[in-house]
Every structure is written in structure tokens, then in C-alpha cells.
C-alpha positions as CSV (number, residue, x, y, z in Angstrom):
1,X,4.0,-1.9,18.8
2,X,6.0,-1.7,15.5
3,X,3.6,-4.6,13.9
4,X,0.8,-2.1,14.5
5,X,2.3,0.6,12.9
6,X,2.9,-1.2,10.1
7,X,-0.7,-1.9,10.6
8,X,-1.9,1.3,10.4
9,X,0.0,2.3,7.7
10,X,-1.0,-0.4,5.3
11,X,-4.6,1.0,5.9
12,X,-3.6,4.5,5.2
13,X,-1.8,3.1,2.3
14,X,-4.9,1.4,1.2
15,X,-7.1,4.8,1.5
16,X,-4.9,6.9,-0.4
17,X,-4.6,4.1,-3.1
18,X,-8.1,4.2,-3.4
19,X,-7.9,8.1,-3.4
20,X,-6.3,8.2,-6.0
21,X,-8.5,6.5,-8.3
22,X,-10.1,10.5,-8.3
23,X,-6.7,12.1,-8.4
24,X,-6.5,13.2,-5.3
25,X,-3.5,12.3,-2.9
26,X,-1.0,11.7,-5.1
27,X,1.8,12.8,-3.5
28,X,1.6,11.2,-0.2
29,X,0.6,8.1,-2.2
30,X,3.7,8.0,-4.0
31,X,5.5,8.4,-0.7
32,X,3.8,5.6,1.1
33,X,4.0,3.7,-2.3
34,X,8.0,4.1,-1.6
35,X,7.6,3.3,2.0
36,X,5.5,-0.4,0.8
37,X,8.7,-0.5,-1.4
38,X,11.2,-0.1,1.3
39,X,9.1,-2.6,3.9
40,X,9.1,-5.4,1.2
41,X,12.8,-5.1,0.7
42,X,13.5,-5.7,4.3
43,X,10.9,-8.3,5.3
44,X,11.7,-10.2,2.0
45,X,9.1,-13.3,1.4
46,X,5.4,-13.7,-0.5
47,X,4.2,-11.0,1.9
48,X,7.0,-8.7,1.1
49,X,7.0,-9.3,-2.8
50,X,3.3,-8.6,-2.9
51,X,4.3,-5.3,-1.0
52,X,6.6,-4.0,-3.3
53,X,4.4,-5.0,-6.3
54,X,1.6,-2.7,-4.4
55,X,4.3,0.1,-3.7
56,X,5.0,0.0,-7.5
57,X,1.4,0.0,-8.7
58,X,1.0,2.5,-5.9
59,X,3.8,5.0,-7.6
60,X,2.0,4.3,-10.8
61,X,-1.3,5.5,-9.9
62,X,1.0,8.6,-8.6
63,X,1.3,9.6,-12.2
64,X,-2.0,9.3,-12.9
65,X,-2.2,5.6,-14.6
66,X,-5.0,4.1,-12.5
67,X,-5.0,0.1,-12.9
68,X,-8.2,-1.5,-12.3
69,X,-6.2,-4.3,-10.7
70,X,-5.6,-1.6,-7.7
71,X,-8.4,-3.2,-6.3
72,X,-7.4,-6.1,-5.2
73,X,-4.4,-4.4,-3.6
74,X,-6.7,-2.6,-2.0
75,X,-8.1,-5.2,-0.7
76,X,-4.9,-6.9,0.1
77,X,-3.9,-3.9,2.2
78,X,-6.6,-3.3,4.2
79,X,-7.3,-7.2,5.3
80,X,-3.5,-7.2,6.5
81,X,-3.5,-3.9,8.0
82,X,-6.5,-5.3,10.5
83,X,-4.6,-8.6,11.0
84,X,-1.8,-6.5,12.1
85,X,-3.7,-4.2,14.2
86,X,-6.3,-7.0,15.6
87,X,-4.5,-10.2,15.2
């Protein structure tokens, strides 16, 4: 049940990552950009690393500073959330 949660949130994370590429959602972007953080401190390994690399670009894009490479994270989030959820 948890794993899907996670799930879900990874998508959400994913949304509002791309949301705010047109500066809308900032704030609960940088929140789930903390939370992304928080999970990759506690399940530490590649998975984790690449989450709190996400939550920091994540807290970035919060201030505005859009990366291109955002993308890919993206991308990264959305293919695990679905594992999690479907897998």
C-alpha cells in the first residue's frame, strides 16, 4: 500500500515538475521537491540519489530557474511512479 503511495506521488511530483516549466505550482512543487528529498535520504541507493537530485532540481525550478534537463526527470518520475503503482 505504502509502495503505491509513493507511486502516486512520484507522478504528482512529475506533473507539477512539468508545471512549472509555465510558472505555475511552485509552491507545492517545492514541497514535494522536499518530500523527493526526504524519501531519498531514507531509502539511500542509485534510486534514492537520483531522488534527491530530482527534489533539488525540483526546489530549483521553485525559484523560477527552469533546467532543460528537468525532462528527463520527468521522465524518470513518471516511469517509476507506474512501476510502483502497476508493477
Amino acid at each position: 500500500m505504502i509502495v503505491k503511495l509513493f507511486g502516486l506521488l512520484d507522478i504528482l511530483s512529475a506533473v507539477f515538475l512539468f508545471l512549472m516549466k509555465f510558472g505555475t505550482g511552485e509552491t507545492i512543487g517545492t514541497i514535494l521537491g522536499i518530500y523527493l528529498i526526504l524519501k531519498g535520504l531514507i531509502f539511500f541507493s542509485f534510486v534514492g540519489v537520483v531522488d534527491v537530485f530530482t527534489g533539488i532540481l525540483m526546489i530549483i525550478a521553485g525559484t523560477g530557474n527552469y533546467i532543460n534537463f528537468s525532462w528527463i526527470m520527468i521522465f524518470w518520475l513518471v516511469q517509476k511512479g507506474f512501476v510502483s503503482l502497476y508493477g
